[in-house]
C-alpha positions in Angstrom: 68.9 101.6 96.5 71.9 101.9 94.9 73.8 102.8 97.6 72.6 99.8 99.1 73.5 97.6 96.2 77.3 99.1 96.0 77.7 98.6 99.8 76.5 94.9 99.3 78.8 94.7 96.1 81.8 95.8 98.4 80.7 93.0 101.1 81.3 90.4 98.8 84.8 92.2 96.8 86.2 92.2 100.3 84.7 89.0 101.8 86.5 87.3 98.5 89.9 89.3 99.1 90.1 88.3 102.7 89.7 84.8 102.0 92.2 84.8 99.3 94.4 86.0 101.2 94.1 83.8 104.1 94.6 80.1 103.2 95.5 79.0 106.0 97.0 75.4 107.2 95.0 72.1 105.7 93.0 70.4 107.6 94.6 67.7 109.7 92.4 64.4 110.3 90.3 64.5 113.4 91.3 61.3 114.9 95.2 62.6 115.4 94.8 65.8 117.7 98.7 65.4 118.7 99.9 65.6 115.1 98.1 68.6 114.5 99.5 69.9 117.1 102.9 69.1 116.2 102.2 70.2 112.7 101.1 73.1 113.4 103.8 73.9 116.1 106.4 73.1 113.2 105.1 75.3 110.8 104.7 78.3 113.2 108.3 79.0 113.3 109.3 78.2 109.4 106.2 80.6 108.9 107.4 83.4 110.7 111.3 82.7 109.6 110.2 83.3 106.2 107.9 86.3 107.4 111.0 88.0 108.2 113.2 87.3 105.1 110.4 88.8 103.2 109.6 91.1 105.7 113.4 93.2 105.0 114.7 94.0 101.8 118.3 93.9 101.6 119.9 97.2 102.5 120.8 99.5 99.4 124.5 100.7 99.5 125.3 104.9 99.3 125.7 104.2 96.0 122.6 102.8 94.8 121.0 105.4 97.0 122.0 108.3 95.3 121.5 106.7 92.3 118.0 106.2 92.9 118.0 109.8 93.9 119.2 111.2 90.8 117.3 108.9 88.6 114.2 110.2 90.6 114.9 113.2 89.9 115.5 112.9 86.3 112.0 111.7 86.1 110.5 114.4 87.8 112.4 117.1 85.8 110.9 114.8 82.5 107.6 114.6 83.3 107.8 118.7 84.3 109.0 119.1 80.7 107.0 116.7 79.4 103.5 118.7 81.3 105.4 122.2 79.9 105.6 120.9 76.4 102.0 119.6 76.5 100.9 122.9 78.2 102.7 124.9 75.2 101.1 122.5 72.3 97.8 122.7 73.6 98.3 126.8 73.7 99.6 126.9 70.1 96.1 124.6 68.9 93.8 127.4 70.9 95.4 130.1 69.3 95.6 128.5 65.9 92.4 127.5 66.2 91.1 131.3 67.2 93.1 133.1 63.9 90.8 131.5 61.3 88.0 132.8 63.2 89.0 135.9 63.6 89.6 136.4 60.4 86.1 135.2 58.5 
């Protein structure tokens, strides 16, 4: 059963997303078929003009490149010093914690 329920549960979390997400053109009137069409023929192309604008980022220079590199890398070496320091802390707590046992 609960399967069941989380698979329905998902249904409607992505049923909702995929209608968010596609809005759509609003509706024309019924009794104008060739304005629609017009309508729709003029936002096709200012649609997919701004499709690709968003589509590309602007290209990073050599520069900003290897700046990005070395700034990732930075990170990484933190975050490996900051998982070393941790590691050492959490070490130094076990092994204070174990002396006063020992010793009773």
């Amino acid at each position: 059963m609960n399967k069941v329920l989380a698979a329905l549960i998902a249904t409607f979390f992505a049923a909702g997303a995929f209608a968010a997400s596609h809005t759509g053109a609003p509706m024309a009137a019924a009794s104008t078929p060739a304005a629609a069409v017009e309508a729709k023929a003029d936002a096709k192309p200012a649609a997919k003009a701004e499709a690709k604008t968003d589509a590309k980022p602007a290209a990073m220079s050599k520069e900003d490149k290897a700046a990005a590199k070395a700034a990732k890398k930075e990170k990484a070496a933190a975050a490996k010093k900051a998982k070393a320091d941790a590691a050492m802390a959490k070490k130094a707590a076990a092994k204070a914690d174990a002396k006063p046992a020992a010793s009773k």
